[in-house]
N, C-alpha and C positions, 0 to 999 in steps of 0.2 A: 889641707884644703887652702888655696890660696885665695887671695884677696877676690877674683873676680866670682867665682866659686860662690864667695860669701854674699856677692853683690846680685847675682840673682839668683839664690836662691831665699833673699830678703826679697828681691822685690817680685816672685812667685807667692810670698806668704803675702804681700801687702796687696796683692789686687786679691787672693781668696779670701782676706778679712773682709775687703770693701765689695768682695760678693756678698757673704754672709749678711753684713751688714743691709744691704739690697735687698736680700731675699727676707730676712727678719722683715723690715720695715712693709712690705711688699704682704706678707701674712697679716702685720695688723690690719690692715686697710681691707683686707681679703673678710676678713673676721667681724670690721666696723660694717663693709657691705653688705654679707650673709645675714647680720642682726637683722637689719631692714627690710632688705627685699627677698629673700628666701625660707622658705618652711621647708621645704624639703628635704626629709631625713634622709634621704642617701645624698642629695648635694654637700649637705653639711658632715655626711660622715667621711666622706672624700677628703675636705678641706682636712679633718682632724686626721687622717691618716698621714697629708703631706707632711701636716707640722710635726706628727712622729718622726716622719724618716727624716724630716730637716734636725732634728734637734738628733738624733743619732749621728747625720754628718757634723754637728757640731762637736760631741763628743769625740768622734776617731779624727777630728782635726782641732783639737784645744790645744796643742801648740801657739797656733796663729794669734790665738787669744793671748793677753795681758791677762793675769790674778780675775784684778778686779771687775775687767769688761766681761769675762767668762761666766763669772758671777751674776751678773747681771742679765749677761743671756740667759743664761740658763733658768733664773727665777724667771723673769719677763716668757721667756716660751712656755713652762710650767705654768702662766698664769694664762694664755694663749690656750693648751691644751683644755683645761678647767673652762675657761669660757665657752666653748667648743663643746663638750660634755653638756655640760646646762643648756646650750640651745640645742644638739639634738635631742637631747631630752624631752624638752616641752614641745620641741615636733614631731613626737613621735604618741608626746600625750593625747594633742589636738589632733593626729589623724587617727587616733582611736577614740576621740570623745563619743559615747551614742553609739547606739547603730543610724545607718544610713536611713532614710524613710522608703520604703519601696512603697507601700499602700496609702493611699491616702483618700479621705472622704471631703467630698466638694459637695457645700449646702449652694443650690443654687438660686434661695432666698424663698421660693415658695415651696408650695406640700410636694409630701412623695419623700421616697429614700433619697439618700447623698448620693452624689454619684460617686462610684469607684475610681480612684485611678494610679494607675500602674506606672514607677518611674522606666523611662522609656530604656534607659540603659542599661537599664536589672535587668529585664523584659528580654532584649534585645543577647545579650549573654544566658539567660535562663534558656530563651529559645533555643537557642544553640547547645543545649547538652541536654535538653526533657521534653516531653512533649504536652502540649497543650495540659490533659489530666491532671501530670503532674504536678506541673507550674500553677492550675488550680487547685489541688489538692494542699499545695507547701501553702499557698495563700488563706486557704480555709475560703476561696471564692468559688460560682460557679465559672463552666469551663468556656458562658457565653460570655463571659466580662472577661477573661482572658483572649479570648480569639476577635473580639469587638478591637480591644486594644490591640493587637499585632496587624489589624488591617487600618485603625487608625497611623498606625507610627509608621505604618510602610516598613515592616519589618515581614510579614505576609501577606497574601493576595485572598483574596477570596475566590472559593473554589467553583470551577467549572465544570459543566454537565460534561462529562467522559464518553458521553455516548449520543450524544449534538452530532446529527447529519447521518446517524443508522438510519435506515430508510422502518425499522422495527421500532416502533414507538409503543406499544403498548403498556409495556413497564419501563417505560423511561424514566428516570428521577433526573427530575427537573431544578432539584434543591440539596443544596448541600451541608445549610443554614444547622442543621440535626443530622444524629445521628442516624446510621440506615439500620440501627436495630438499638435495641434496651438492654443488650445484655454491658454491664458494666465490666474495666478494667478486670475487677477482682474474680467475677466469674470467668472471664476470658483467660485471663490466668492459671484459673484451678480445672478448668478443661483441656487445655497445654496440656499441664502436670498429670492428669490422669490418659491423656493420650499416650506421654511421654512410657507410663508405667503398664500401657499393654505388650505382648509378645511383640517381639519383631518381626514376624512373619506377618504379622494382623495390621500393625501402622506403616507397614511400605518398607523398613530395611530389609526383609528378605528378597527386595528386585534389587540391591545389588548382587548377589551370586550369577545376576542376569546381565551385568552390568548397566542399569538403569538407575537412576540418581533423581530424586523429584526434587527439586527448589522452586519455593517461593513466597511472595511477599503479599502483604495485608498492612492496610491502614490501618494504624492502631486507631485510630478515631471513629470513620466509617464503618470499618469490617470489610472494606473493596477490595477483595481480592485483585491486586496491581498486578504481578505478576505470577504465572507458573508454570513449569516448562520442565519438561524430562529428558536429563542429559544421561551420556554414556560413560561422566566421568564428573568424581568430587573435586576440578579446581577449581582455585579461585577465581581464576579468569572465566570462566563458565558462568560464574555464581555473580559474577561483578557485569559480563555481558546480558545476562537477566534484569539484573537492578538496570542497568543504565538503558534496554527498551520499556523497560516500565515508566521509566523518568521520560522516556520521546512521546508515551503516550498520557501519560497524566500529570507531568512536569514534577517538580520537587519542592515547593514553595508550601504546599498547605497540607502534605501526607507525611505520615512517622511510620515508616517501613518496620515492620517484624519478619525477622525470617524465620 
């Protein structure tokens, strides 16, 4: 290897030192700022993954290193990673301190019960996979302090008469405030189940041999029959064109569809 050979391939090693060097320094400060202003256990466990791989590229390139400054790297980033450790740690403790409050009682200084109230963003995610019952049943509340709060937070509407402008009013229900019958979840359920357990010829599968398919939906709440319609075929697309005129005629905001 002759003389020029040597001359830069010395000065290839002497600007990747004085990157390391860069990058080292560049991690502490990374390390001083995360102390401060971040909790966040996946920010902070990124940072500790860089300084893994950086401290690997220091190993397959310790050549470039002198004895003594590799030494020193190498303790200094091992003391780097260790700090790193201990603050995800404790952010990972603090965002499991407790549970979260979802319920909570407000005295509002004179007589009568506290009033209930429901954190909006529980509520808000609850809605979205349960229905009303539910989400009062897991509370151990009634199902009007549940549905009071989803029309406070504007996360529901409150429901409208379905049948506003039939020219047939005499059984009109004008309110939607209650249920349109007593019978509870539980016996709705075990009426299902004993339906589900008669002959098929008796609960309507024997009209497909006929090719006749019945679909349809009920508000878990009401008992309002939304929709129900006798198709000539079990697709989905059948079954989804059913849902979505039920939804033109009674909207989707304050029914829990069963099929």
């Amino acid at each position: 290897m002759d003389r020029n050979t040597r001359g830069i391939d010395s000065s290839r090693d002497q600007q990747l030192l004085n990157e390391f060097r860069l990058r080292y320094h560049q991690y502490v400060r990374n390390v001083e700022d995360i102390t401060v202003t971040s909790s966040d256990p996946t920010v902070i466990a990124r940072l500790g993954d860089d300084i893994m791989q950086f401290s690997q590229l220091v190993e397959q390139n310790a050549s470039v290193f002198d004895a003594s400054e590799l030494t020193i790297m190498r303790d200094s980033l091992g003391l780097l990673r260790h700090d790193v450790h201990l603050l995800h740690s404790d952010s990972l403790d603090q965002s499991h301190h407790g549970r979260p409050v979802i319920l909570t009682q407000v005295h509002g200084g004179g007589r009568g019960r506290p009033r209930l109230v429901i954190d909006p963003t529980w509520l808000r995610w609850a809605y979205g996979h349960k229905s009303i019952a539910d989400i009062a049943r897991f509370l151990n509340i009634h199902r009007s302090t549940v549905r009071a709060a989803l029309i406070e937070y504007g996360i529901s509407e409150c429901r409208s008469d379905p049948f506003a402008g039939r020219e047939d009013t005499s059984s009109r229900v004008t309110s939607y405030t209650r249920p349109l019958t007593d019978i509870s979840d539980d016996d709705l359920d075990t009426a299902v189940r004993e339906l589900r357990r008669l002959p098929s010829d008796v609960r309507g599968a024997g009209l497909i041999r006929w090719r006749i398919v019945i679909h349809g939906f009920i508000d878990g709440y009401s008992r309002l029959i939304v929709g129900l319609h006798a198709s000539n075929n079990n697709r989905g697309s059948t079954v989804l064109d059913v849902f979505l005129n039920a939804c033109r005629v009674f909207g989707t905001r304050c029914w829990h569809a069963h099929v």
